[in-house]
C-alpha positions as CSV (number, residue, x, y, z in Angstrom):
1,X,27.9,-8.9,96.9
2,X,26.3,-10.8,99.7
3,X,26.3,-11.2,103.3
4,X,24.9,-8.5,106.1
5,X,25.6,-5.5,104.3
6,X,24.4,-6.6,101.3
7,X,21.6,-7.5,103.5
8,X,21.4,-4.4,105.2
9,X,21.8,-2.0,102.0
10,X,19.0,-4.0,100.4
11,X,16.7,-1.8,102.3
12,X,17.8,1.2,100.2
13,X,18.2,0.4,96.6
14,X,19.8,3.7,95.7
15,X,22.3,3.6,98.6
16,X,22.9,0.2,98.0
17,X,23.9,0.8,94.0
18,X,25.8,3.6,94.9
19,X,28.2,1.3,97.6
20,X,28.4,-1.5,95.1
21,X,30.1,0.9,92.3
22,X,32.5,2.4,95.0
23,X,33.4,-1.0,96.1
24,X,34.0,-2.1,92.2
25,X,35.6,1.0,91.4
26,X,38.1,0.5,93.9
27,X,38.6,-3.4,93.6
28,X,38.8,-2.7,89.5
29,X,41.8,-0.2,90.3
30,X,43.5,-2.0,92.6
31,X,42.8,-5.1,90.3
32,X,41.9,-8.4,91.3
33,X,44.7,-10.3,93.1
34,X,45.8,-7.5,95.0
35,X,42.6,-7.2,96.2
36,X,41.9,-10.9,97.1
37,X,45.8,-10.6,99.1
38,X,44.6,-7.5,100.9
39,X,40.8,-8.9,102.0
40,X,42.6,-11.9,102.9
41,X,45.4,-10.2,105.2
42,X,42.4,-7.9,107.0
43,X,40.1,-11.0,106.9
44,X,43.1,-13.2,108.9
45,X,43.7,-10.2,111.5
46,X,39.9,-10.7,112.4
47,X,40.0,-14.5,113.0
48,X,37.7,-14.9,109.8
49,X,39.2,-17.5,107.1
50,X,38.7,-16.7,103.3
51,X,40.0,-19.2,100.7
52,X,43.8,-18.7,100.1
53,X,44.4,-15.8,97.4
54,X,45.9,-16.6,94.1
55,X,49.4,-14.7,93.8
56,X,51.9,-12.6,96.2
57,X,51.4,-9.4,96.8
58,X,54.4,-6.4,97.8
59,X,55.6,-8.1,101.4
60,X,55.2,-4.5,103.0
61,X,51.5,-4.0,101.8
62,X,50.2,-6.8,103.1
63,X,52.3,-5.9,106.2
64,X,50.3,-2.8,106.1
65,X,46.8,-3.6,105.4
66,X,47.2,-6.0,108.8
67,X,47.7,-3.1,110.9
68,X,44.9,-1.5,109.3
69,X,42.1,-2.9,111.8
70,X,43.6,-2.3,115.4
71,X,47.5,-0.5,114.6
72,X,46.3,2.5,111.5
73,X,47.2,4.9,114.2
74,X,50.5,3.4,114.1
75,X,51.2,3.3,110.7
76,X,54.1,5.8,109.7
77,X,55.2,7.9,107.3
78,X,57.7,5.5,105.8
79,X,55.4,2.7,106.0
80,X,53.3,4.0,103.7
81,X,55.8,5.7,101.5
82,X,56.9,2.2,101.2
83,X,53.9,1.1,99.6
84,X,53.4,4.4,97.5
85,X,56.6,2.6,96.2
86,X,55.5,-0.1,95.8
87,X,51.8,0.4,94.2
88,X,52.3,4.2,92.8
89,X,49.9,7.0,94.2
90,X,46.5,5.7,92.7
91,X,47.0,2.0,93.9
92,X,47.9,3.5,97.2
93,X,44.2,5.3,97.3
94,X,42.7,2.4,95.7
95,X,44.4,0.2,98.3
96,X,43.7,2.4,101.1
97,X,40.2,2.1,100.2
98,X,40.0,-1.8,99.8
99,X,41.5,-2.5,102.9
100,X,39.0,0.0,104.9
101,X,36.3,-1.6,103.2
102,X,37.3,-5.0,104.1
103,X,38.0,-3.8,107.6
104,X,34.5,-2.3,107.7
105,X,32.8,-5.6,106.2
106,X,34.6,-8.2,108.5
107,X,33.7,-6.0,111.6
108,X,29.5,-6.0,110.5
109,X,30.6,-9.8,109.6
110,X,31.8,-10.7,113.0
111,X,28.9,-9.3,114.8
112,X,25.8,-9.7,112.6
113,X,24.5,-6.0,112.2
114,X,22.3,-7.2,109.8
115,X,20.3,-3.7,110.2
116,X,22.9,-1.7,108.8
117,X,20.4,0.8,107.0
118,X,17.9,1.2,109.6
């Protein structure tokens, strides 16, 4: 991991170990290339570019991790059913938790909070 919150987390080693096993837990579950599809959709809705993901990933997933940065609110019921359907229960957590972490990361990204820890 690298970039401002690595940078920021480096300040507390403990904290810092214990995000970076969260964050590969849930990458590991969701697995790789869904991963890659869903930082790249969240990535895209911030105006940040990432290389082009390998693979294609369930249309309505990547449908909903875009709203996840400015439209979550929005989401539905059957929106998300639809990707329950689509991943199963446990991808849908994983998922979920991908996509706010990517959310989260692009928004320290796009304004340099460097200081995250302090």
């Amino acid at each position: 991991m690298s970039g401002p919150v690595a940078e920021a987390l480096a300040a507390n080693p403990d904290l810092r170990t214990g995000f970076e096993e969260f964050r590969k837990a849930a990458h590991e579950a969701l697995g790789e290339e869904l991963t890659a599809q869903v930082r790249h959709a969240v990535a895209g809705v911030h105006g940040i570019d990432l290389p082009p993901p390998v693979g294609t990933a369930p249309p309505a997933t990547l449908a909903y991790a875009r709203r996840i940065p400015f439209e979550h609110t929005a989401i539905t019921d059957e929106e998300a059913a639809a990707v329950v359907a689509e991943l199963g229960e446990e991808r849908f957590v994983a998922f979920s938790v991908v996509a706010a972490l990517a959310d989260a990361e692009c928004r320290v990204e796009k304004v340099g909070l460097v200081g995250l820890s302090a």
